[in-house]
C-alpha positions as CSV (number, residue, x, y, z in Angstrom):
1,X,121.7,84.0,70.7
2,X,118.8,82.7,73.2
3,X,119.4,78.7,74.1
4,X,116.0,77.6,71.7
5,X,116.0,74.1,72.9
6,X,116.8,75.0,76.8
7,X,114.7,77.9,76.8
8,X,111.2,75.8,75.7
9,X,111.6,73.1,78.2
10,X,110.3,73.0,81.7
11,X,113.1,71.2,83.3
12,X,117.0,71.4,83.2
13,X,119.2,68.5,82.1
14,X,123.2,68.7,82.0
15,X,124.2,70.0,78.5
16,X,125.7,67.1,75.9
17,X,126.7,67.3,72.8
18,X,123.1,67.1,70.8
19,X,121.8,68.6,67.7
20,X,120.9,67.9,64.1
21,X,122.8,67.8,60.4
22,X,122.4,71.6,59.1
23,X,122.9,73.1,55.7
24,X,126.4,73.9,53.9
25,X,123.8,76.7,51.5
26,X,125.7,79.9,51.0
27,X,128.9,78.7,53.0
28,X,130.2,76.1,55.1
29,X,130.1,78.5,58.0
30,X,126.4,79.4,57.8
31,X,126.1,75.5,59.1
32,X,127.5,76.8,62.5
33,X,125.0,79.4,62.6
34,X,122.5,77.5,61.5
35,X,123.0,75.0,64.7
36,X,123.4,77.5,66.8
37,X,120.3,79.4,66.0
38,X,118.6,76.4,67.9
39,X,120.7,75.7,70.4
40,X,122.8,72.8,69.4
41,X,125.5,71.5,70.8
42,X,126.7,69.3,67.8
43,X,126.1,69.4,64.3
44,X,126.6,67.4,61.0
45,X,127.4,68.4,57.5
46,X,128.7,67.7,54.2
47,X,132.0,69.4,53.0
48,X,130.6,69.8,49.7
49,X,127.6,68.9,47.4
50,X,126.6,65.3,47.3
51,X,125.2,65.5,44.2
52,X,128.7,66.0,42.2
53,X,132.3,64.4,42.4
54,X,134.3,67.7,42.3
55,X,134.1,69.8,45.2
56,X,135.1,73.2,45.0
57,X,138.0,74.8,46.5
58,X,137.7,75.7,50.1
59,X,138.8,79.5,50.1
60,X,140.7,80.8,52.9
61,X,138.5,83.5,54.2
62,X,135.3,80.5,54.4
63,X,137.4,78.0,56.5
64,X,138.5,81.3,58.6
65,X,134.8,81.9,59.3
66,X,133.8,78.4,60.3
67,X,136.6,78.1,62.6
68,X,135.8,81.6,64.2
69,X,131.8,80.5,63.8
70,X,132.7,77.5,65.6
71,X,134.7,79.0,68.8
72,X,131.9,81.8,69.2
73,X,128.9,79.3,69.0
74,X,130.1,77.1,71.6
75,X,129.3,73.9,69.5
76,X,132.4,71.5,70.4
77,X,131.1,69.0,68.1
78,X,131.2,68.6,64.4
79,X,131.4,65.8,62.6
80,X,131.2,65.7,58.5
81,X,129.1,63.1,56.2
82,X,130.4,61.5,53.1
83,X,128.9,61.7,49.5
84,X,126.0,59.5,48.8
85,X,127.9,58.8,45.6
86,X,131.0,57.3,47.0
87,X,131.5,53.2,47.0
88,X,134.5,51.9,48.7
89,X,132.7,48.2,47.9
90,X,132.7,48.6,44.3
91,X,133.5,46.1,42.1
92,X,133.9,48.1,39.4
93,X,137.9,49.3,39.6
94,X,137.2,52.7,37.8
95,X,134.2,53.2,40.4
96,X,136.4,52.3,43.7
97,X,139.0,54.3,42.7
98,X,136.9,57.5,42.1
99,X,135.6,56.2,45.6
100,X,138.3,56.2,47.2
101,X,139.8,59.2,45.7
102,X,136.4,61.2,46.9
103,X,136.6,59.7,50.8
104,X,140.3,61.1,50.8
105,X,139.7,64.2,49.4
106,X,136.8,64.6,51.9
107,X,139.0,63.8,54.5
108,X,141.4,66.6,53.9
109,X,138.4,69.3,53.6
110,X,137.8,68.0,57.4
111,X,141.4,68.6,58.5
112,X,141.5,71.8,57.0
113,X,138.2,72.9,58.8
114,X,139.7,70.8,62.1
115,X,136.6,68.3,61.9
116,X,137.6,65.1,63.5
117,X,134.9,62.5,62.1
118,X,133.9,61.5,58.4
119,X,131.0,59.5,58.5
120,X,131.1,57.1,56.1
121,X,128.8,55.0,54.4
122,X,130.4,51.8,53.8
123,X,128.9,51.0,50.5
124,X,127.9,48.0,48.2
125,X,129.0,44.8,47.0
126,X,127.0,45.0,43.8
127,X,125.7,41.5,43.8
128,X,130.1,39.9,44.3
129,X,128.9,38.7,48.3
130,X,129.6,40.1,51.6
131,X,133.3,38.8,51.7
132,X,134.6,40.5,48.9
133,X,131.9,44.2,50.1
134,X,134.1,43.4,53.1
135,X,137.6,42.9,51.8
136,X,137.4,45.6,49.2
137,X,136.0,48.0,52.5
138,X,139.4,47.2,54.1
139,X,141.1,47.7,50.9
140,X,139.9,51.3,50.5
141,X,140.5,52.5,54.1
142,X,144.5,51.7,54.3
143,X,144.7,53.5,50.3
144,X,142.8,56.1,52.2
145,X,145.3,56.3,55.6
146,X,148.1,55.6,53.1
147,X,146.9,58.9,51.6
148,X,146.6,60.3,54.1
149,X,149.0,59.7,56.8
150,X,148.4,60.2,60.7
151,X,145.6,62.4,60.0
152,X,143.8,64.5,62.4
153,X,140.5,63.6,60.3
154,X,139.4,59.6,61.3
155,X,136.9,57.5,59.0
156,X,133.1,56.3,61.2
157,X,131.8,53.5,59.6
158,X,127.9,53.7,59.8
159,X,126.1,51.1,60.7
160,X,123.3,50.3,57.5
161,X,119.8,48.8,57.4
162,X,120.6,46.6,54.7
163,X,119.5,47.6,51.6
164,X,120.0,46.1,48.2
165,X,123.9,44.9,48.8
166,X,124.9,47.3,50.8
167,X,127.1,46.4,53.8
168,X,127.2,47.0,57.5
169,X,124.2,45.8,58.2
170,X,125.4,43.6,61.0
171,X,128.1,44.3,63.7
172,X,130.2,41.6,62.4
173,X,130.2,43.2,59.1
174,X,132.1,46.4,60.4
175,X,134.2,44.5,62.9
176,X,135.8,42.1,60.3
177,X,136.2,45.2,58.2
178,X,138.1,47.4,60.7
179,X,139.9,44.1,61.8
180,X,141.1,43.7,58.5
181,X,142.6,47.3,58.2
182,X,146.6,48.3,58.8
183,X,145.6,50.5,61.2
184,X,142.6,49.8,62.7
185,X,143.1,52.2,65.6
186,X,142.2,55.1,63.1
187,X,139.0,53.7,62.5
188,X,135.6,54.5,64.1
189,X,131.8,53.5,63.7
190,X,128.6,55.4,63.7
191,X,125.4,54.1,65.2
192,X,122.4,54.9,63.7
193,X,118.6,53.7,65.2
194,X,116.6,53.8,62.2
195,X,119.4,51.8,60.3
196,X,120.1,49.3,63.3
197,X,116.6,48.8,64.1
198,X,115.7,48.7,60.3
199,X,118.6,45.5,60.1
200,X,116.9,43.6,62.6
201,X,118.1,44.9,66.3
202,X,115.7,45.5,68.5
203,X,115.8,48.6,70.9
204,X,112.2,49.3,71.8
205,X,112.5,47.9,75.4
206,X,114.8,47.7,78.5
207,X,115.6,44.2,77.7
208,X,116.0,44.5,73.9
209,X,118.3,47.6,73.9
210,X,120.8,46.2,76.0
211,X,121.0,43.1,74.1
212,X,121.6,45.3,71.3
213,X,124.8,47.3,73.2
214,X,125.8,44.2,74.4
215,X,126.0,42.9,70.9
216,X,128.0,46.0,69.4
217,X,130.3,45.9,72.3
218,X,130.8,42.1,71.5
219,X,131.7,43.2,67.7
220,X,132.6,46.2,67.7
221,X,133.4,47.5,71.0
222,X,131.8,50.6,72.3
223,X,135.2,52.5,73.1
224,X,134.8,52.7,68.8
225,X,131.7,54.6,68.2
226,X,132.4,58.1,67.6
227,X,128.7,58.9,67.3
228,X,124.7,58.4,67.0
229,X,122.6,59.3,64.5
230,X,119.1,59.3,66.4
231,X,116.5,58.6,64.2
232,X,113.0,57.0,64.7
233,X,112.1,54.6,61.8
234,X,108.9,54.9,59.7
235,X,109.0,50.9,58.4
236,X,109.3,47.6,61.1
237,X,111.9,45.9,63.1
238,X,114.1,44.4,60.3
239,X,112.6,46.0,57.0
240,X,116.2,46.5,56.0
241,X,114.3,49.8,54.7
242,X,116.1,52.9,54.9
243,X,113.4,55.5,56.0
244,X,113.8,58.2,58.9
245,X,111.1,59.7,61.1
246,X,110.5,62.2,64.0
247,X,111.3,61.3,67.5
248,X,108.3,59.3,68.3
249,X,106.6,59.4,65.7
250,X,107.9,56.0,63.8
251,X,108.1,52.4,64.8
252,X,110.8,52.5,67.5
253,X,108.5,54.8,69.5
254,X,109.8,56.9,72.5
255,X,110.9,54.3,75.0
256,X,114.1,53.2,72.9
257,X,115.3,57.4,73.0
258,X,114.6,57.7,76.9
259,X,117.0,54.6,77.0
260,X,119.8,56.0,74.6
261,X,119.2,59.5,76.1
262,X,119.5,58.2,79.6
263,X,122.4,55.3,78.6
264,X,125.5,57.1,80.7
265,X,128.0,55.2,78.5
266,X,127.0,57.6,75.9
267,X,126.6,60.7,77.4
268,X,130.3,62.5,76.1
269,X,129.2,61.1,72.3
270,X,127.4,63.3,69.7
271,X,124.0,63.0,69.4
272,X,122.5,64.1,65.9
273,X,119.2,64.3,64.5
274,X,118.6,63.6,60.5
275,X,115.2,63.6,60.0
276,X,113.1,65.6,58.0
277,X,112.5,69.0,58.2
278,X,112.0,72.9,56.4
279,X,115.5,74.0,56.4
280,X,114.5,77.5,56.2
281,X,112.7,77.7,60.1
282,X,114.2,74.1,61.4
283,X,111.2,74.1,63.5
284,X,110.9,70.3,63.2
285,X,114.6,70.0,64.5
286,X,113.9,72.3,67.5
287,X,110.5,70.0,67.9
288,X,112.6,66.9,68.2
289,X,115.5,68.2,69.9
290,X,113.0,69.1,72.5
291,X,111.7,65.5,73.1
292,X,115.0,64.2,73.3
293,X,115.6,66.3,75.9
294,X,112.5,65.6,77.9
295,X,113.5,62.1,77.7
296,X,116.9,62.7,79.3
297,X,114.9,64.4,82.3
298,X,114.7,62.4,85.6
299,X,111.2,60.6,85.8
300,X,110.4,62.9,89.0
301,X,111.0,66.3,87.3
302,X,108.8,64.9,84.5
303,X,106.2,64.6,86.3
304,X,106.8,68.0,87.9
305,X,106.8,69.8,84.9
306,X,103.6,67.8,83.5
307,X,101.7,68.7,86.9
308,X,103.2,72.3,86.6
309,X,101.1,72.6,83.1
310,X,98.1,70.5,84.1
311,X,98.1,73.0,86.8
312,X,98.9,76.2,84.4
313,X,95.8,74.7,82.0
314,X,98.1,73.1,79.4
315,X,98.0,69.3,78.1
316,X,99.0,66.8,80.3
């Protein structure tokens, strides 16, 4: 299958795991396909629907395709997404538990597909404050890893824009959090720049993006983050408004991608798009995928390509 993403560039750039989260319709396998239709190089998914608590059973012949789907596409990263419905913050006992129940089950759908992350959204305190969201996040994670013992599958916190109670908001937040686990060593975080930028960090500029790394590395620690969701933002710097765009298109603007694109610390980390898009043709992930990759290109072969279609009659 032709390299989609590659193939409509006019440069070359060295190939890192980058794509987009892809569809789990009509089997868990056809998301493989789906990535590799494009061109990807990573991919996201759910194990299951994230509409319902029960998941259905994974049969043996589906997890035999993905793994095969996997080995002939080439895509060496995949990484899975939680429910929307789970809250390992919950207040509500009955709630957690079902949480936490959910975030372990998922966990084992991973390891029986041989997906290392679950992304994780670290859910809300429900109006009891951040230390408790906190406290009962810990809480949840060593039940989990008690469930689950030495896994193969590891838990990425993501980082949040803040909405309602919900937290991770802040680096601190997921640093007291993992420092508050058994085993924090099991434990990873997720990056995403619409959420970050959406909490109140700044990446738009040289100067504001690495005071932003330089504060996750502070908290967190960069040798933690398992991966990036890249995402522009359609509301302003600290909305704390949950809203994805396209690459360029939103109020982070194109600058703070050539910066994470060209950042060499995270050049071995998956790169994955979740904005919106037709998931029949994918055409807006190919679209986006595309600038990314223009913004990884050295300056000078930018401009080469943009005199080669000035030259050819094409746009500047």
């Amino acid at each position: 299958m032709p390299n989609t993403l590659t193939r409509k560039v006019s440069w070359t750039i060295p190939r890192r795991p980058l794509g987009a989260h892809m569809s789990i319709a009509g089997g868990i396998d056809l998301a493989i396909e789906r990535g590799a239709s494009i061109g990807c190089t990573a991919i996201q998914l759910f194990t299951k629907s994230t509409s319902q608590w029960a998941a259905r059973p994974l049969p043996d012949d589906e997890v035999g395709r993905f793994k095969a789907a996997r080995v002939r596409s080439g895509i060496a990263s995949v990484m899975a997404h939680d429910s929307y419905l789970i809250n390992l913050c919950s207040p509500d006992d009955a709630l957690w538990e079902k949480s936490v129940e959910a975030c372990h089950l998922e966990l084992q759908r991973c390891e029986r597909l041989g997906i290392e992350t679950l992304v994780v959204h670290p859910g809300g305190h429900m109006g009891q404050g951040e230390d408790f969201g906190v406290r009962r996040l810990a809480q949840a994670i060593d039940v989990i890893h008690a469930r689950l013992p030495g896994g193969g599958a590891s838990i990425a916190l993501e980082t949040m824009a803040g909405q309602g109670t919900v937290i991770g908001h802040r680096f601190g937040q997921l640093s007291r959090t993992i420092a508050l686990t058994s085993d924090p060593e099991r434990v990873g975080v997720c990056l995403d720049t619409c959420h970050v930028f959406a909490a109140g960090y700044a990446l738009r500029t040289k100067t504001a993006y690495g005071e932003t790394m330089r504060e996750f590395e502070g908290e967190i620690g960069l040798r933690r983050l398992r991966a990036v969701h890249v995402n522009d933002s359609k509301r302003e710097l600290g909305s704390r408004v949950d809203r994805h765009e396209h690459i360029g298109k939103g109020c982070l603007g194109l600058d703070a991608f050539r910066l994470l694109m060209t950042d060499p610390r995270l050049e071995h980390l998956p790169l994955v798009l979740e904005t919106p898009k037709d998931e029949k043709t994918l055409k807006e992930d190919v679209l986006n995928l595309n600038t990314l990759i223009g913004l990884a290109a050295p300056e000078g072969v930018r401009r080469r390509a943009m005199a080669a279609r000035v030259a050819a009659g094409g746009r500047a």
